[in-house]
N, C-alpha and C positions, 0 to 999 in steps of 0.2 A: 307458598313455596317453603320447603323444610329451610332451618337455619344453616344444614352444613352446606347443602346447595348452592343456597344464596350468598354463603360465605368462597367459598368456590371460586364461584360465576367473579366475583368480588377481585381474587383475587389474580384469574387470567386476564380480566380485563387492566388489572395492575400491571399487569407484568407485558401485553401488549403495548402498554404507551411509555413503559421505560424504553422495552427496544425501538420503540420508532423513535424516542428524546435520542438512542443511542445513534441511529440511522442518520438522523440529523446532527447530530456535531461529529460522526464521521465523514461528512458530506463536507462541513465546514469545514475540516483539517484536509481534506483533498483540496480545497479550493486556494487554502492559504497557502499550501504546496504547492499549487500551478501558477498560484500568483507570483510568486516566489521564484519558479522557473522562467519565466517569462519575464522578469524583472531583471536576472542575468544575464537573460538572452542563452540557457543550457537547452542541450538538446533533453525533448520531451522523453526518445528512446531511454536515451543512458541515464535519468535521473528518473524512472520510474520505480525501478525497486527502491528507492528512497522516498517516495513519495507511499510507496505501499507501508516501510518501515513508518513514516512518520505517522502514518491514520494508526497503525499496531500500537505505536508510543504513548499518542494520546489521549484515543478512546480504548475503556476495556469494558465490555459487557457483563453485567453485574447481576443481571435479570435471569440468566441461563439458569435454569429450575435443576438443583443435584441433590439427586435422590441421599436417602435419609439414613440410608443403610449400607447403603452401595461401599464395598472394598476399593479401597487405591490401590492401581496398577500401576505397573512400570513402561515405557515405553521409547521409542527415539522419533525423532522429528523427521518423516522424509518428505516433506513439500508445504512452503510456506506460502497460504495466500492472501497475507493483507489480513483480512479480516479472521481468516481462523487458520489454524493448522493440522494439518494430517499426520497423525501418530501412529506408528504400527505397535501392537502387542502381539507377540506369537503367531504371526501369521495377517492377523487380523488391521484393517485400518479403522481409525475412529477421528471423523470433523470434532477438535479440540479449540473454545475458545480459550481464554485467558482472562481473569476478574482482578478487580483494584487487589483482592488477599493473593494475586499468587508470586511465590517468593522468588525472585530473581536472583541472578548472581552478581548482578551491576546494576545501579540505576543508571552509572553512564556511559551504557551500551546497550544494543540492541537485544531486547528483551526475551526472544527468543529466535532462533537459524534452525537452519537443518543440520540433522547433524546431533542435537541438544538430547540428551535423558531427560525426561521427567517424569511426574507423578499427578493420575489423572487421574477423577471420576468417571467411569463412565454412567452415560445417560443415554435413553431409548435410542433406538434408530442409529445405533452406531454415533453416538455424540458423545463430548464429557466438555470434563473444564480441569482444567491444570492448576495444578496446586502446589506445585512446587518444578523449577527448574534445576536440575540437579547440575553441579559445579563444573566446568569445561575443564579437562585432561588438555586439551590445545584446541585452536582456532584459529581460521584466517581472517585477517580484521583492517579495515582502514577506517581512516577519519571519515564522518558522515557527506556527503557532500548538501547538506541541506543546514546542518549542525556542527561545525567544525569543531565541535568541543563535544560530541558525543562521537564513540565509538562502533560503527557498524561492523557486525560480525557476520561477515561473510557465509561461514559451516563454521561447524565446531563436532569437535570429537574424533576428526581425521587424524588416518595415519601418515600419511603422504601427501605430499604435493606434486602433479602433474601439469606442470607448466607450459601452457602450446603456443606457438609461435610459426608463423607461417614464412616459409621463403620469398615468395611473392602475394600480392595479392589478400590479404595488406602484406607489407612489407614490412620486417621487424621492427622493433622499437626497444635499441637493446638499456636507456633507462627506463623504458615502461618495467622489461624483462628486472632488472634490478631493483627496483623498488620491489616487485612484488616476491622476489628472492629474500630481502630485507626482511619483509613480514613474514615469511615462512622462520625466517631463523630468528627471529624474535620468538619462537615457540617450540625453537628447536625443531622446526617439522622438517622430515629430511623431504628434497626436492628434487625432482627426475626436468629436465630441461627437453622437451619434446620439439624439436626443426621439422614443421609439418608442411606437405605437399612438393618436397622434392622433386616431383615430376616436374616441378614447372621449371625447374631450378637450368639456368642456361649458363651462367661462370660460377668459379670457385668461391664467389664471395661469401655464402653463407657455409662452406667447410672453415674457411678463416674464422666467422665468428665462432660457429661452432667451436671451435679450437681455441678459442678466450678464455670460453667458460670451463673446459674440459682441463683449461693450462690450471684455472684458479679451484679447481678440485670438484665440480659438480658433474654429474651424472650428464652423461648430453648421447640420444639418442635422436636418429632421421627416418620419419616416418611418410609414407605418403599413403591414403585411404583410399586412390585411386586404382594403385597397381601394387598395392599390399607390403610395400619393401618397409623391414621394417618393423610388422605390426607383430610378428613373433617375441619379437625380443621386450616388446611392450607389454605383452598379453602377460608374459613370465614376470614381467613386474608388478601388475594389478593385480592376480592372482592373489585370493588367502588377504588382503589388503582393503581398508577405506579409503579410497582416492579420493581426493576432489582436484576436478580440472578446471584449469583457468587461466584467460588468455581475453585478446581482444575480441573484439567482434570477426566473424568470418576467417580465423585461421583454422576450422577444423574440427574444431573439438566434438560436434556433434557426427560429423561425421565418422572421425576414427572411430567411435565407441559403437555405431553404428557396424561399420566392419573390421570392428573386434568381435561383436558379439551381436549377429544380426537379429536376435528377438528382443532386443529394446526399441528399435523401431523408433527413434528420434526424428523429429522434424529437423528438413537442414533449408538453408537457405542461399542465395549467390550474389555475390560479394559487387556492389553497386558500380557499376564502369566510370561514371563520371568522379566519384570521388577516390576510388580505391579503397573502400571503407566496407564493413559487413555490417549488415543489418542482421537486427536483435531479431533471429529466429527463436533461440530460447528464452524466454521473457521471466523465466522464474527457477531459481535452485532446487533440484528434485535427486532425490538421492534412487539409487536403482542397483537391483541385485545385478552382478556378475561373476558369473559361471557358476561355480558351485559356496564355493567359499568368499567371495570378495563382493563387496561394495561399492559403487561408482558417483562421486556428486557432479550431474552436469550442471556447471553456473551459466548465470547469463554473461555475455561479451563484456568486457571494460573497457572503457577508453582511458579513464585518468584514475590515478592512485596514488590518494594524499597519505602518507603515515601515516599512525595514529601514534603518538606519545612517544616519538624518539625523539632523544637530549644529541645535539650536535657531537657533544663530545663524546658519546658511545656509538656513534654509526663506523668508525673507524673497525671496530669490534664484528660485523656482520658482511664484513669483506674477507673472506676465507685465507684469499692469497696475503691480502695486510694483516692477519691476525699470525700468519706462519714467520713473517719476518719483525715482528713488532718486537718480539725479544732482544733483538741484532740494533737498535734504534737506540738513541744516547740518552734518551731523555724516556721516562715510563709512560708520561703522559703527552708520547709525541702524538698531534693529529696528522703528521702526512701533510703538511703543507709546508712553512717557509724553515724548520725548525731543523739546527743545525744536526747534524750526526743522525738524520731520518735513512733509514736501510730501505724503506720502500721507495726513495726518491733514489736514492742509489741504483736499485734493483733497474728503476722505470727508466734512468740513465743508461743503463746495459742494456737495455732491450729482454728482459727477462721480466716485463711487466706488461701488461697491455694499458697504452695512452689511452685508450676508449675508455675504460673501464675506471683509470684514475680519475679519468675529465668529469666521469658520470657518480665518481663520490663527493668532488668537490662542488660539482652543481646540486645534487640532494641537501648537502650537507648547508650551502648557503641556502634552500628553500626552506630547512626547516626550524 
């Protein structure tokens, strides 16, 4: 047998038994994750994208054969699965893994979201390998829930935030709704407050909250994807726009975008009777064109959302209504709680503040 041959042969069967070494301590790293979730007693649903993050974290495949000449391209991330990522280039998708060289923007955050620019090799059959994560403009991001000291990024690269929330069915969660408000202005991303399935809606109570957020200066728009009220003045919004939507499980989200724009064609799913709870029909962040000019990332549902890296004494700051009267306060570095000559305790005294919304900075505030 000729020498390059054999040398060859030599080398594919090298390169088979790295990927299978790889296969097997990704194997390992899902297993210390479900141990891991089961040790808490978390639900398996809602801590699966973290368990997909954690296999991405700590295995990279190193074996992945990039050609010798081949040009770097540019590309964006629109679907993250665990083990590899889907990168479009001009039209085109390419299965992109990731190797111990490619240069990230954090080691302590999630190594790559949808959403991300980078710079790829491509390789035969529509494949490459990432060589570079190019630096986030903004992101949506909470603390891990597997790694409370690593940062998981939700998307990265959005223009917006479309925040959905359901009137019934679940039923809102207006510090769920606040915390993830938090993280949007932590990146300055501006955010549209979406009140989804008003049909179901039988008293005024979700106009009053509605009316909280609209008093402390956000965008608050009522949708229903059933009987279309609503989805005009949404549609004017996403347009020309990168959205990413996000909310809990079963308020909608898959469905609006569905009749927004009926050729994405999303899976939806219905929202479980005995608990009041939505189960994870989208199981994975996929970014997707809409209409002609605009962008859409649908996430999977949340149930819990820990900050990542807010200082007690800067959350005062990410409360829009507290930030307009903070000048009016005696003290520069008042937090809004016992401190004499405080305008926002004055404010919430006249009734020119919402109790809800105070009660839900002082509880963040001791969580974090």
């Amino acid at each position: 047998m000729p020498r390059q041959i054999r040398t060859k042969k030599r080398r594919q069967r090298q390169l088979r038994q790295e990927l299978d070494k790889n296969d097997v301590r990704r194997e390992a790293a899902r297993s210390r994750a479900l141990r891991e979730v089961e040790r808490q007693g978390e639900d398996l649903e809602e801590i699966a994208d973290d368990i997909a993050e954690e296999m991405h974290r700590t295995v990279k495949d190193q074996a992945t054969p990039v050609p010798v000449k081949s040009a770097t391209l540019e590309g964006r991330v629109v679907e993250y699965r665990g083990r590899t990522v889907r990168v479009r280039h001009r039209g085109e998708d390419y299965s992109c893994r990731l190797r111990s060289t490619t240069i990230i923007p954090s080691s302590d955050s999630t190594p790559v979201a949808v959403g991300d620019l980078v710079k790829f090799v491509p390789a035969a059959q529509n494949e490459g390998v990432i060589r570079e994560i190019l630096p986030r403009n903004s992101r949506l991001s909470r603390a891990s829930r597997i790694h409370h000291e690593i940062e998981q990024v939700l998307v990265a690269n959005v223009d917006q935030l479309l925040l959905v929330a359901s009137v019934r069915e679940p039923h809102p969660k207006p510090e769920f709704i606040d915390r993830v408000l938090i993280a949007a202005a932590c990146q300055s991303l501006p955010a549209i407050i979406c009140f989804n399935k008003i049909d179901l809606e039988q008293d005024d109570s979700i106009n009053a909250l509605a009316a909280i957020y609209q008093q402390a200066g956000y965008q608050v728009i009522k949708t229903s994807a059933n009987s279309g009220n609503g989805l005009a003045e949404l549609d004017a919004l996403l347009r020309g726009k990168l959205t990413v939507a996000a909310g809990q499980s079963g308020v909608g989200k898959s469905s609006l975008a569905n009749a927004l724009d009926c050729s994405l064609d999303l899976k939806v799913g219905r929202v479980i009777s005995s608990s009041h709870k939505g189960r994870h029909t989208t199981t994975r962040s996929i970014l997707l064109p809409y209409r002609d000019d605009g962008f859409l990332i649908d996430t999977p549902g949340l149930r819990l959302f820990e900050l990542w890296q807010i200082q007690p004494d800067d959350l005062r700051d990410y409360f829009p209504e507290f930030r307009r009267l903070a000048p009016d306060c005696h003290f520069n570095s008042c937090q809004h709680r016992s401190e004499p000559g405080c305008a926002v305790k004055a404010a919430l005294e006249q009734g020119e503040l919402s109790e809800q919304r105070y009660r839900s900075y002082l509880h963040i505030c001791d969580t974090l």
